[in-house]
Biopython code that builds the backbone (N, CA, C, O; Angstrom):
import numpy as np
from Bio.PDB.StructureBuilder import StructureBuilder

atoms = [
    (1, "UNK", "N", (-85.947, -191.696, -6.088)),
    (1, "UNK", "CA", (-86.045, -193.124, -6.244)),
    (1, "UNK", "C", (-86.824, -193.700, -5.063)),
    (1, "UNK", "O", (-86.542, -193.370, -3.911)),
    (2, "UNK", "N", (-87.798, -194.558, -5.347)),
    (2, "UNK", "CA", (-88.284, -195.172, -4.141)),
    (2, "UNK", "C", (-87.845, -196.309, -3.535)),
    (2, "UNK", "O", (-87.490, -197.284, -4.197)),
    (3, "UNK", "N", (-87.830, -196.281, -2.128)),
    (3, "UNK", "CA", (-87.281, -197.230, -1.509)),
    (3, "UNK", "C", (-87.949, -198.904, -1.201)),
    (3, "UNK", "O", (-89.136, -199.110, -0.948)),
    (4, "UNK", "N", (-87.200, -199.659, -1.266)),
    (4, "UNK", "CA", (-88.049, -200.835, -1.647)),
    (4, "UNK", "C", (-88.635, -201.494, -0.771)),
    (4, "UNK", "O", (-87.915, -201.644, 0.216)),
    (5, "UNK", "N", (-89.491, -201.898, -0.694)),
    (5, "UNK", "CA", (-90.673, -202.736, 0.543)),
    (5, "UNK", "C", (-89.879, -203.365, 1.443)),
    (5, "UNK", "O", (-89.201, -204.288, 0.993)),
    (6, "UNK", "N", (-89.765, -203.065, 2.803)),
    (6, "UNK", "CA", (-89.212, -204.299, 3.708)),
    (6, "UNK", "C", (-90.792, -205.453, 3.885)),
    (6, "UNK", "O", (-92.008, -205.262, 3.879)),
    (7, "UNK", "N", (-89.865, -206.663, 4.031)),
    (7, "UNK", "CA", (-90.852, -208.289, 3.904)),
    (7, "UNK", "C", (-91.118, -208.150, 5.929)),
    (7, "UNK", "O", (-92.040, -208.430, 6.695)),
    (8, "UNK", "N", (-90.023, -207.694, 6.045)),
    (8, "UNK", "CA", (-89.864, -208.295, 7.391)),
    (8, "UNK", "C", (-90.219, -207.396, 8.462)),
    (8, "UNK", "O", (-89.612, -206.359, 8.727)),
    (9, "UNK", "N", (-91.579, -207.996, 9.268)),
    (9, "UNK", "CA", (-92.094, -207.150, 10.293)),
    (9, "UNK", "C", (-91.909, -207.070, 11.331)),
    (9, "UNK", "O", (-92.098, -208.088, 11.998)),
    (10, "UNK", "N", (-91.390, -205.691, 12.096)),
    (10, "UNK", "CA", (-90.721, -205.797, 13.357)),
    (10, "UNK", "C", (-91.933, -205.755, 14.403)),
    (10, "UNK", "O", (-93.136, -205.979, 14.268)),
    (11, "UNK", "N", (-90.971, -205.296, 15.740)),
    (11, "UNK", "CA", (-92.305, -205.199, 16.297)),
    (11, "UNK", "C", (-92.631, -203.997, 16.501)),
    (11, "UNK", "O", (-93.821, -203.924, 16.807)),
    (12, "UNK", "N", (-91.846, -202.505, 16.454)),
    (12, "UNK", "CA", (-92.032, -201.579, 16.068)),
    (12, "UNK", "C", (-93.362, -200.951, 15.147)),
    (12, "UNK", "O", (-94.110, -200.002, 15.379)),
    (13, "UNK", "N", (-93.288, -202.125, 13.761)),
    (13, "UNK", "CA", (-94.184, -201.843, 13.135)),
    (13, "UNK", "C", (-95.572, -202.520, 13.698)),
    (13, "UNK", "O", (-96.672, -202.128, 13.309)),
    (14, "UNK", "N", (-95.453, -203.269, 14.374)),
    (14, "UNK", "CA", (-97.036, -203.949, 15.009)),
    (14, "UNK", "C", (-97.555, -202.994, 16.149)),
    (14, "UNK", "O", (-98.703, -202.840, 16.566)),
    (15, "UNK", "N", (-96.145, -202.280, 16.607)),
    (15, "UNK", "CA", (-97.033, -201.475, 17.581)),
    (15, "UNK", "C", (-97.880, -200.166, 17.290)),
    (15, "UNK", "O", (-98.832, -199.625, 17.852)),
    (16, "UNK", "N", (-96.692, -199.744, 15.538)),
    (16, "UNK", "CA", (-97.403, -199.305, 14.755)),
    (16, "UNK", "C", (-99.060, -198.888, 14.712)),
    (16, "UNK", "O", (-99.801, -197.963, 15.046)),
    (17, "UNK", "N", (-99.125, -200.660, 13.856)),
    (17, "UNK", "CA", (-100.051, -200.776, 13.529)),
    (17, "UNK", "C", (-100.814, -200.688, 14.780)),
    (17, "UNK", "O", (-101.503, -199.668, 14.794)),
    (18, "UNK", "N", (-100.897, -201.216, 15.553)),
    (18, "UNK", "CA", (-101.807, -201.205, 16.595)),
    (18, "UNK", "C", (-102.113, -199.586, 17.074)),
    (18, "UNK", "O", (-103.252, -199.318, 17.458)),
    (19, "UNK", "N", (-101.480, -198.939, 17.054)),
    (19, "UNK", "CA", (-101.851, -197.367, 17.603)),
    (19, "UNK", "C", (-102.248, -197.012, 16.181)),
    (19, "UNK", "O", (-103.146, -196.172, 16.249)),
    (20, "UNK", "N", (-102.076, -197.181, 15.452)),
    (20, "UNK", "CA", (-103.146, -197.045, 13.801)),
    (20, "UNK", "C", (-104.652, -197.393, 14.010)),
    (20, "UNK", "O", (-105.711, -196.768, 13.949)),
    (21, "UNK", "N", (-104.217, -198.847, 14.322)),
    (21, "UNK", "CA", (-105.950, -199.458, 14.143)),
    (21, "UNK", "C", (-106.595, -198.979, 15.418)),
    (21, "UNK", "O", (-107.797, -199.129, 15.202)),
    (22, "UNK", "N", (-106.408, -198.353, 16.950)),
    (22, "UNK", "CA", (-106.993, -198.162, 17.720)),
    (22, "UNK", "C", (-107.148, -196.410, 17.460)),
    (22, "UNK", "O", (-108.033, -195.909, 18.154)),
    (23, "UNK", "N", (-106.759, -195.909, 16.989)),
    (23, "UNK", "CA", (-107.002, -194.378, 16.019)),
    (23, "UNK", "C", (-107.725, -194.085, 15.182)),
    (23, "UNK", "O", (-108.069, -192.915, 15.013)),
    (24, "UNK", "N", (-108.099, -194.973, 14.519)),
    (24, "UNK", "CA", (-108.768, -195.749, 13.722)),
    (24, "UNK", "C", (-110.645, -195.794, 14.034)),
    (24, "UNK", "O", (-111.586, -195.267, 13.440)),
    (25, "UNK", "N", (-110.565, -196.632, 15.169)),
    (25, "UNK", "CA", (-111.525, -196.841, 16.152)),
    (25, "UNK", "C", (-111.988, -195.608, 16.548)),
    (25, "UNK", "O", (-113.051, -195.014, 16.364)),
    (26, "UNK", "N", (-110.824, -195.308, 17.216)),
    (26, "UNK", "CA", (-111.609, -194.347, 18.120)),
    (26, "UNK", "C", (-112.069, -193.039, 17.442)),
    (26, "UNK", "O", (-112.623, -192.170, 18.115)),
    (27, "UNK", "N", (-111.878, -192.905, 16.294)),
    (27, "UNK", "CA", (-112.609, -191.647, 14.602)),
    (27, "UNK", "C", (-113.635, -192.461, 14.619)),
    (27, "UNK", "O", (-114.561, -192.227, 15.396)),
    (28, "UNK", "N", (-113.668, -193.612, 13.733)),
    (28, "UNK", "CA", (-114.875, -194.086, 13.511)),
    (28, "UNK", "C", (-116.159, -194.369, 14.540)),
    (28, "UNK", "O", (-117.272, -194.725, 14.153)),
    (29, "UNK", "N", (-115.807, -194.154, 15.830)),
    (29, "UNK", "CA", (-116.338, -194.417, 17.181)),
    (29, "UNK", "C", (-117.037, -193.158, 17.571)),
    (29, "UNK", "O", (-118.161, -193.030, 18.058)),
    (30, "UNK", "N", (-115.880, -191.982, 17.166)),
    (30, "UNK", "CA", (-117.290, -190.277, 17.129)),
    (30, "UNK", "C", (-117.428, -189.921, 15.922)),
    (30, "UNK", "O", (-117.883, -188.811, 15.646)),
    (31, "UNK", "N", (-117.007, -190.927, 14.865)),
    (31, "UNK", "CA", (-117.737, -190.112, 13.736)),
    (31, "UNK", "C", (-119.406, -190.576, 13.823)),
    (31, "UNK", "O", (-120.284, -189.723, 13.685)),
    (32, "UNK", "N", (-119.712, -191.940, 14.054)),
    (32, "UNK", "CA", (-121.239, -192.662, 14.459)),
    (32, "UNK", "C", (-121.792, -191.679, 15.449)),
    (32, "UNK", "O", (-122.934, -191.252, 15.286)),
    (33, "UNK", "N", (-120.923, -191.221, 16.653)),
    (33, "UNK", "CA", (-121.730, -190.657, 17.877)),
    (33, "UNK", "C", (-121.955, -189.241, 17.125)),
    (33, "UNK", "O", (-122.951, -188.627, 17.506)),
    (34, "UNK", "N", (-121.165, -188.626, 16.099)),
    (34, "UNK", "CA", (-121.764, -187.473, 16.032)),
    (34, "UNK", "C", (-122.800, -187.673, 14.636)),
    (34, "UNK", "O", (-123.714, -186.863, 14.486)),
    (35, "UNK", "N", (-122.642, -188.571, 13.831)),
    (35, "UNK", "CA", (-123.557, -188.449, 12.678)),
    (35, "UNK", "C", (-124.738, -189.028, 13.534)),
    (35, "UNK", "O", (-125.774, -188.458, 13.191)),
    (36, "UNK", "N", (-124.945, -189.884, 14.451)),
    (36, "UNK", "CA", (-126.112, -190.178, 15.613)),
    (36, "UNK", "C", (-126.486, -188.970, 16.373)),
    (36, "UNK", "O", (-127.712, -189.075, 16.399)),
    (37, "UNK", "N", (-126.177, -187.849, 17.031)),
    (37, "UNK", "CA", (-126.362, -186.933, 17.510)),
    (37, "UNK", "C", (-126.550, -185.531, 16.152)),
    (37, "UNK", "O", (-126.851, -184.379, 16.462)),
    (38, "UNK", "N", (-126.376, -185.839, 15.166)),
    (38, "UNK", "CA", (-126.987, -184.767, 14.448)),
    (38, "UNK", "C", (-128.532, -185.398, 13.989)),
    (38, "UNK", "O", (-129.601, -184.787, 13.998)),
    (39, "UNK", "N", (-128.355, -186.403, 13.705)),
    (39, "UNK", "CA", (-130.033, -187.391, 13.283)),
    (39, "UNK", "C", (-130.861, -187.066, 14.576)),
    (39, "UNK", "O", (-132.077, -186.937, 14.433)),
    (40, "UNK", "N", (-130.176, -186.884, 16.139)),
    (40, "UNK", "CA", (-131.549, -186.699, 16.811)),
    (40, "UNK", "C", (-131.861, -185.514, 17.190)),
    (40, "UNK", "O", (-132.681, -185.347, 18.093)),
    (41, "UNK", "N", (-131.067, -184.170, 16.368)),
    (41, "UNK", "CA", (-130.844, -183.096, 16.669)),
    (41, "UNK", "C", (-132.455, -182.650, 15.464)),
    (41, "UNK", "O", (-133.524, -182.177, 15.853)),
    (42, "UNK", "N", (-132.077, -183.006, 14.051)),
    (42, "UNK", "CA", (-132.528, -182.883, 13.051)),
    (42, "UNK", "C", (-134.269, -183.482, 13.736)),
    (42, "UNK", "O", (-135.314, -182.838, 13.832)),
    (43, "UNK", "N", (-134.019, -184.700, 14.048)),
    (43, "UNK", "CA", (-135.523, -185.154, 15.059)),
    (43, "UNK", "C", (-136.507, -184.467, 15.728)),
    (43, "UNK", "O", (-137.731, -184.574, 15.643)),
    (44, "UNK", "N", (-135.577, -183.493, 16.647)),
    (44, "UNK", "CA", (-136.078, -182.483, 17.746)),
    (44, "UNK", "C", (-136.708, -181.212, 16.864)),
    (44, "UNK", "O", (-137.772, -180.646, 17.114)),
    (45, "UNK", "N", (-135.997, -180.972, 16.017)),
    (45, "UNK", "CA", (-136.255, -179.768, 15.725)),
    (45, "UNK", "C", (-137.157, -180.149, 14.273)),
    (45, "UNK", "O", (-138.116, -179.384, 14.169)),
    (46, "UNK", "N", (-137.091, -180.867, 13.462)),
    (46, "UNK", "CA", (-138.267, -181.500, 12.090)),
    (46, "UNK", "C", (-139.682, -181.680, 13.039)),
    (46, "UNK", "O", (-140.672, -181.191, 12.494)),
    (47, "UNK", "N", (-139.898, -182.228, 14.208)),
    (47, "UNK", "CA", (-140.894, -182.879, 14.717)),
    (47, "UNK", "C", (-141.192, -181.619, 15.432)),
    (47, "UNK", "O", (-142.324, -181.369, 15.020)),
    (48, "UNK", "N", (-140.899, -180.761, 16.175)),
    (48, "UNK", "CA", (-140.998, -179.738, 17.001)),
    (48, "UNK", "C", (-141.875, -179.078, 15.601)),
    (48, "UNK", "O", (-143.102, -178.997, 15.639)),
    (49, "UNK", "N", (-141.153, -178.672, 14.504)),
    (49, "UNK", "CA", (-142.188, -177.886, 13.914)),
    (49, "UNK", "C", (-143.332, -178.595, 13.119)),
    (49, "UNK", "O", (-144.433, -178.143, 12.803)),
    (50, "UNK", "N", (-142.737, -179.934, 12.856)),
    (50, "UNK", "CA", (-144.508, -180.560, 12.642)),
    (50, "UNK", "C", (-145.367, -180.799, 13.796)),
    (50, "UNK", "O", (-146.553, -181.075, 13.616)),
    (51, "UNK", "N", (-144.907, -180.723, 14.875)),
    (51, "UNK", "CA", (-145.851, -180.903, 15.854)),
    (51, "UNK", "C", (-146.574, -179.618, 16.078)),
    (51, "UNK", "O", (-147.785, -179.556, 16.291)),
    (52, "UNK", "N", (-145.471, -178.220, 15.999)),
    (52, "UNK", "CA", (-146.268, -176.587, 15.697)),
    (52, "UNK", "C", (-147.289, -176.560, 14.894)),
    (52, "UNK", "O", (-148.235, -175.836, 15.204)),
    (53, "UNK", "N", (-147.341, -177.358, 13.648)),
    (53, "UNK", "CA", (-147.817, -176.868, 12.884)),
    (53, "UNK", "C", (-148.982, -177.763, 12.885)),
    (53, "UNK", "O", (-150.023, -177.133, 12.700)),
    (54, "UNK", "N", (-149.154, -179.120, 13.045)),
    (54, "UNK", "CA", (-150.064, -179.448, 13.558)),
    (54, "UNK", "C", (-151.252, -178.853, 14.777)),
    (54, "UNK", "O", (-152.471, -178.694, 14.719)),
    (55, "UNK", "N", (-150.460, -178.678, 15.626)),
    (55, "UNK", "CA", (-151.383, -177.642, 17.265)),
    (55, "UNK", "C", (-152.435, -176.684, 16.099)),
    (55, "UNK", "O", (-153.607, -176.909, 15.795)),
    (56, "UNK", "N", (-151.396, -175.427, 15.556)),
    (56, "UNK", "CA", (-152.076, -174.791, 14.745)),
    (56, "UNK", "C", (-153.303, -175.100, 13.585)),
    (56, "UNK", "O", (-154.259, -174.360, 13.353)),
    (57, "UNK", "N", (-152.985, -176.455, 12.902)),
    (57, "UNK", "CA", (-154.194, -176.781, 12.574)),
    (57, "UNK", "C", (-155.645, -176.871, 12.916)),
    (57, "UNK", "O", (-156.743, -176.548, 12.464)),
    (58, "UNK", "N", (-154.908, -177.683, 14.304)),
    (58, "UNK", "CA", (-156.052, -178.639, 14.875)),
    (58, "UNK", "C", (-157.047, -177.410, 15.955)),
    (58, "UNK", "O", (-158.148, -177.470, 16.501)),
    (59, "UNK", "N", (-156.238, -176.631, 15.890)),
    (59, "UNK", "CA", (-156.797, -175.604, 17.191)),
    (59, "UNK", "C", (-157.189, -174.495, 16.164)),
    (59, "UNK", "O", (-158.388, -174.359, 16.406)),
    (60, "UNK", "N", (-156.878, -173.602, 15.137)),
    (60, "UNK", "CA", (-157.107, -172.407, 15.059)),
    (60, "UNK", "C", (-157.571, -173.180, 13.483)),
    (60, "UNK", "O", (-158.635, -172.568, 13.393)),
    (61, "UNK", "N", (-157.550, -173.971, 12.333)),
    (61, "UNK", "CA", (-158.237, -174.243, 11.666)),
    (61, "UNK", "C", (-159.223, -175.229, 11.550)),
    (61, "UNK", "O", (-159.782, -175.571, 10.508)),
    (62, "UNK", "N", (-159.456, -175.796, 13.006)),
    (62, "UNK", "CA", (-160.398, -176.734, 13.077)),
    (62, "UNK", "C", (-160.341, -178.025, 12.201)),
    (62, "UNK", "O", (-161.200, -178.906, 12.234)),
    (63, "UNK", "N", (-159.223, -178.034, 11.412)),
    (63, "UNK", "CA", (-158.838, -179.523, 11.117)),
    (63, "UNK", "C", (-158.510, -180.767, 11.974)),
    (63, "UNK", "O", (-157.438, -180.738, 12.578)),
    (64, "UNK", "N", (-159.461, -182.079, 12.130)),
    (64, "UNK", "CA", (-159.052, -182.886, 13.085)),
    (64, "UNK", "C", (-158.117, -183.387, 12.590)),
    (64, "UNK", "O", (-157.750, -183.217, 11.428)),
    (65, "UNK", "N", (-157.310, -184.472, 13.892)),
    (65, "UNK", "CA", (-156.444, -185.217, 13.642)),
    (65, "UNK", "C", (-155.194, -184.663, 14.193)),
    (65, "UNK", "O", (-154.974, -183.452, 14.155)),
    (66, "UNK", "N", (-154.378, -185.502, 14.699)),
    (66, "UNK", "CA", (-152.876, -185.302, 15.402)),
    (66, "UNK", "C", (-151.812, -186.240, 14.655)),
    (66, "UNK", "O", (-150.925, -186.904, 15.191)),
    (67, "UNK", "N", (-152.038, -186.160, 13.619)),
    (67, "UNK", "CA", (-151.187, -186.304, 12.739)),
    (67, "UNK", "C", (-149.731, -186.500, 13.088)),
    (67, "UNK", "O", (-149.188, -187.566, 12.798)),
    (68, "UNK", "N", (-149.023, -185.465, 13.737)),
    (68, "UNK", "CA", (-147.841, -185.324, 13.867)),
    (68, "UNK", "C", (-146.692, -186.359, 15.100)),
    (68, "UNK", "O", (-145.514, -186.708, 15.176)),
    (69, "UNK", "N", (-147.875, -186.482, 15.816)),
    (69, "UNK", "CA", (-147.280, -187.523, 16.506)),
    (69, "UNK", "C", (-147.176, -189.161, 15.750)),
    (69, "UNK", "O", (-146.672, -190.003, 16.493)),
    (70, "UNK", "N", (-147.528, -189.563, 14.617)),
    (70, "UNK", "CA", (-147.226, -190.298, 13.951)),
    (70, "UNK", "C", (-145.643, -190.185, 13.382)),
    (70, "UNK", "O", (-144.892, -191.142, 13.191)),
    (71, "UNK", "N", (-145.368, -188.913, 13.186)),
    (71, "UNK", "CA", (-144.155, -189.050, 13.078)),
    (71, "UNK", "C", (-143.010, -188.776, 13.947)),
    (71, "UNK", "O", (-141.853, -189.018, 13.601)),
    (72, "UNK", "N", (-143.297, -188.326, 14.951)),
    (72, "UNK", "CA", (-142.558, -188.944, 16.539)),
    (72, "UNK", "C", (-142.816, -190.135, 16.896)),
    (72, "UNK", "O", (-142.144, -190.413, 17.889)),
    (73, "UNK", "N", (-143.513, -191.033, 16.542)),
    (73, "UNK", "CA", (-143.334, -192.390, 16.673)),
    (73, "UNK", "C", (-142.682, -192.744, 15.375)),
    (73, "UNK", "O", (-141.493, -192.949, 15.616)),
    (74, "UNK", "N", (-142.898, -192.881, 14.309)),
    (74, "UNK", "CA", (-141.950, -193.923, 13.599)),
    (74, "UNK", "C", (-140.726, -193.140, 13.173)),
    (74, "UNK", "O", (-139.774, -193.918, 13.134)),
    (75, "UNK", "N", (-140.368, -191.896, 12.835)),
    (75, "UNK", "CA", (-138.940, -191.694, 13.388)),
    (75, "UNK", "C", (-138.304, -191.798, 14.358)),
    (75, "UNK", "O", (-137.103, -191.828, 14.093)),
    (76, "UNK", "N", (-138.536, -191.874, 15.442)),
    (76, "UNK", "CA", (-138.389, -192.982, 16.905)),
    (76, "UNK", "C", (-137.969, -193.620, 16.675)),
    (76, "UNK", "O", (-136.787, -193.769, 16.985)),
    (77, "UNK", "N", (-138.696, -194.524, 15.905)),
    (77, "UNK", "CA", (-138.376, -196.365, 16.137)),
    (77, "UNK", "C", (-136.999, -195.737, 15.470)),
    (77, "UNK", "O", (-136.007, -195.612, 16.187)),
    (78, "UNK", "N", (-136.956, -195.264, 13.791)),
    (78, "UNK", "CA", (-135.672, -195.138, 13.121)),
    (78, "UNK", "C", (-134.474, -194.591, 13.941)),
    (78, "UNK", "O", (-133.337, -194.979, 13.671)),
    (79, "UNK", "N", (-134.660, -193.855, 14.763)),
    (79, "UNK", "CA", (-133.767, -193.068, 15.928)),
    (79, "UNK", "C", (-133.047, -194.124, 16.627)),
    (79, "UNK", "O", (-131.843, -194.302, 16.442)),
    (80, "UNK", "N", (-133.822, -194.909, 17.512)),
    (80, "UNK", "CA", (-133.807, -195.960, 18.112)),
    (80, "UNK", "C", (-133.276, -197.111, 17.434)),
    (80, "UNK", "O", (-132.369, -197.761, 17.954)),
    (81, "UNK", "N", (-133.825, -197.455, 16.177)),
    (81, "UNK", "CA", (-132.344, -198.208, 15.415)),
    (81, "UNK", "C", (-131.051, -197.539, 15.648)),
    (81, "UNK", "O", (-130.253, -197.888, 16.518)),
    (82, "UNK", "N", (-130.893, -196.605, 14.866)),
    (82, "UNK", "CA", (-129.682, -195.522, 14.479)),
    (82, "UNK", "C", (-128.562, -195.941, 15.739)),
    (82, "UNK", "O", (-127.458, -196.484, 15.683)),
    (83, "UNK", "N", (-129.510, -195.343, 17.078)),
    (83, "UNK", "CA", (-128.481, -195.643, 18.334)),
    (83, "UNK", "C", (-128.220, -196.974, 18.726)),
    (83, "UNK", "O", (-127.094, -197.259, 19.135)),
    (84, "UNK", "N", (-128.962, -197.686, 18.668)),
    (84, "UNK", "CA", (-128.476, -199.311, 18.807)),
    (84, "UNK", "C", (-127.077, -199.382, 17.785)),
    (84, "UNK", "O", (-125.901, -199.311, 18.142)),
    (85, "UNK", "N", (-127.459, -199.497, 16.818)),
    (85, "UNK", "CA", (-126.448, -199.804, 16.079)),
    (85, "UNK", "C", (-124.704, -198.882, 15.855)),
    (85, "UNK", "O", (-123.526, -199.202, 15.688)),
    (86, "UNK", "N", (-125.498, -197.670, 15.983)),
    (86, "UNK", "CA", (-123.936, -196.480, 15.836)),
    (86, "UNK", "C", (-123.568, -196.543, 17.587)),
    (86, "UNK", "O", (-122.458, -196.011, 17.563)),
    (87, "UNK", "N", (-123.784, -196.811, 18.795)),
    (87, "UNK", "CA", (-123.774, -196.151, 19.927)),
    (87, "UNK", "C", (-123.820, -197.984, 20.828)),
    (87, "UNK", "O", (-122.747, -198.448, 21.214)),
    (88, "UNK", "N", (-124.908, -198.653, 21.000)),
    (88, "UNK", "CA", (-124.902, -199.500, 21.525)),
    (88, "UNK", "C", (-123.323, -200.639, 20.906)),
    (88, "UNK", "O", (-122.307, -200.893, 21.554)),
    (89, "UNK", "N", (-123.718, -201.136, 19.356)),
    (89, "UNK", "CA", (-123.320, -202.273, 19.031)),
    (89, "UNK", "C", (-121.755, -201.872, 18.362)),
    (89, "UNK", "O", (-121.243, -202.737, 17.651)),
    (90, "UNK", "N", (-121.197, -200.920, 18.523)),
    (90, "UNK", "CA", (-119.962, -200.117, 17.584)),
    (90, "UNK", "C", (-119.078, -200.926, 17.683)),
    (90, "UNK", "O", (-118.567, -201.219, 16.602)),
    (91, "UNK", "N", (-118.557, -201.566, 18.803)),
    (91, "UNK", "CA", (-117.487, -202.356, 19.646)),
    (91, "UNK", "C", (-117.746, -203.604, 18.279)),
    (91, "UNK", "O", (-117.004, -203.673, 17.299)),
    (92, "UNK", "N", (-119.279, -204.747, 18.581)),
    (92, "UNK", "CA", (-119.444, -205.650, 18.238)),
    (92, "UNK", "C", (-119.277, -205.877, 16.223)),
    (92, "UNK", "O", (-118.969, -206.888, 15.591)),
    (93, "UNK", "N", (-119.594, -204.627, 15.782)),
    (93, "UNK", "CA", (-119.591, -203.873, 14.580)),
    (93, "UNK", "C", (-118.209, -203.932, 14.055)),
    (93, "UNK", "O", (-118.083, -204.026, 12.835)),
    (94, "UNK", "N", (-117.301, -203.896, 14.698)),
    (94, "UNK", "CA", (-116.368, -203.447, 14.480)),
    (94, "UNK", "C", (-115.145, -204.338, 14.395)),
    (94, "UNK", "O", (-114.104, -204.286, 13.740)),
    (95, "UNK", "N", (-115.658, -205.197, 15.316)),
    (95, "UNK", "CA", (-115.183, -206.813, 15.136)),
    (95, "UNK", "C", (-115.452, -207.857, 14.261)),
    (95, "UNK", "O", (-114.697, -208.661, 13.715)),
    (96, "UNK", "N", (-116.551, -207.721, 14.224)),
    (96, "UNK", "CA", (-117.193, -208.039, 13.055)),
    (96, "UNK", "C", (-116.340, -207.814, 11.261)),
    (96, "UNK", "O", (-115.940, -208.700, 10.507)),
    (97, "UNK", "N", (-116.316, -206.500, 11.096)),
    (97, "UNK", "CA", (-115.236, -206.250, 10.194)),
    (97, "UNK", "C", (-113.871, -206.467, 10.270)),
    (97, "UNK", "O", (-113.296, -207.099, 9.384)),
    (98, "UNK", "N", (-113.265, -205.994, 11.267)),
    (98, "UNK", "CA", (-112.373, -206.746, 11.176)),
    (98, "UNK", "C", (-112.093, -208.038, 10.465)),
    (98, "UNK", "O", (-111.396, -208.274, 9.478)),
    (99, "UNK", "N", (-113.027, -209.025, 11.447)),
    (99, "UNK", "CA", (-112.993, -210.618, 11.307)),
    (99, "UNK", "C", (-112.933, -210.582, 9.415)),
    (99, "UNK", "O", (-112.002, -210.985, 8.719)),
    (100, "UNK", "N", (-113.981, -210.089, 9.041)),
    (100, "UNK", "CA", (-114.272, -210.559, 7.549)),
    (100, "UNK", "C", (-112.907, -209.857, 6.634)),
    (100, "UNK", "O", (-112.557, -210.274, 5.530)),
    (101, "UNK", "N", (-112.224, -208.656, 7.413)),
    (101, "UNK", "CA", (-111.030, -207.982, 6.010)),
    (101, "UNK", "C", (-110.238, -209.158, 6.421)),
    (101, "UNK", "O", (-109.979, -209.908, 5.480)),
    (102, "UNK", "N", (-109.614, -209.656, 8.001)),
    (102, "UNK", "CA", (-108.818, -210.974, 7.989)),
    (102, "UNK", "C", (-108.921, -211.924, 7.144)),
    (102, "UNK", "O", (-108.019, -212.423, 6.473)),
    (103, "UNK", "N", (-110.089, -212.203, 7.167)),
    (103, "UNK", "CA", (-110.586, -213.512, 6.152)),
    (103, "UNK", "C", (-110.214, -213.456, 4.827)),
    (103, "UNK", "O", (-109.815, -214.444, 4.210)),
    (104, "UNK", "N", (-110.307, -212.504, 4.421)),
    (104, "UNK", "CA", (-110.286, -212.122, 3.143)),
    (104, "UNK", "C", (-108.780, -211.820, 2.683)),
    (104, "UNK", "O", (-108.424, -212.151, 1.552)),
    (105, "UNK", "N", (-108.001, -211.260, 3.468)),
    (105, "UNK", "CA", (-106.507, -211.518, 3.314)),
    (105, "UNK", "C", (-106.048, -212.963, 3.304)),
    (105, "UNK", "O", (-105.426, -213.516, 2.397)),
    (106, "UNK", "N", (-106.419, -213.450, 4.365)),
    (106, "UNK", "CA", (-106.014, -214.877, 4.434)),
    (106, "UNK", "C", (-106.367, -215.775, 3.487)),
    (106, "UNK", "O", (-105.591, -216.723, 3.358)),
    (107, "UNK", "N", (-107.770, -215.730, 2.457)),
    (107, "UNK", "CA", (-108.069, -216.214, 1.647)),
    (107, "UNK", "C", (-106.807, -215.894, 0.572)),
    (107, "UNK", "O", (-106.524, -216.884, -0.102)),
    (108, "UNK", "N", (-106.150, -214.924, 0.341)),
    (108, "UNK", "CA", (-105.591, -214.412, -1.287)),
    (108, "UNK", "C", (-104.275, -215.299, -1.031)),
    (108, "UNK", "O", (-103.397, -215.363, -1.891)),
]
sb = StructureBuilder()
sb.init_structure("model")
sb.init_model(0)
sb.init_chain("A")
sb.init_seg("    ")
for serial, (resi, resn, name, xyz) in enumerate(atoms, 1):
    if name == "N":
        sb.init_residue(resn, " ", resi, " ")
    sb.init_atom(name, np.array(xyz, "f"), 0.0, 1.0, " ", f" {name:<3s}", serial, name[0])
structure = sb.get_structure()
């Protein structure tokens, strides 16, 4: 048989919650740092071999053009988003949500 909902919140349960929601945080806080650290892992090593394979063009098939550093610059910039946002702004991010699930309770 299930037991029926208590209405009434102690403070037990707020401290609860609070070691919930800061557990919470702090997962979602290295899950960004590591899905951010595999994107610049994937970076190093995608660009490393287009940049190989470029050298090899440009040197042993006499094809001009350096091509490859085009894409060390604008996956850059995307990199450089990525960490602003997962690494710099996580704190501000995060408040942010918060604020809006509050709202949204408080609205119902």
């Amino acid at each position: 048989m299930q037991e029926p909902m208590r209405m009434v919140s102690t403070q037990d349960d707020s401290l609860e919650w609070l070691a919930y929601t800061a557990a919470k945080i702090e997962v979602s806080r290295q899950r960004a740092r590591s899905t951010f650290f595999f994107h610049f892992a994937t970076y190093l090593i995608a660009n490393t071999a287009l940049l190989a394979w470029n050298i090899y063009t440009y040197f042993v098939l006499d094809i001009p053009g350096l091509w490859a550093l085009m894409s060390f610059v604008f996956w850059g910039i995307g990199l450089l988003i990525h960490y602003v946002i997962a690494i710099v702004l996580f704190d501000e991010w995060w408040r942010n949500d918060n604020r809006r699930i509050s709202d949204r309770f408080r609205l119902k």
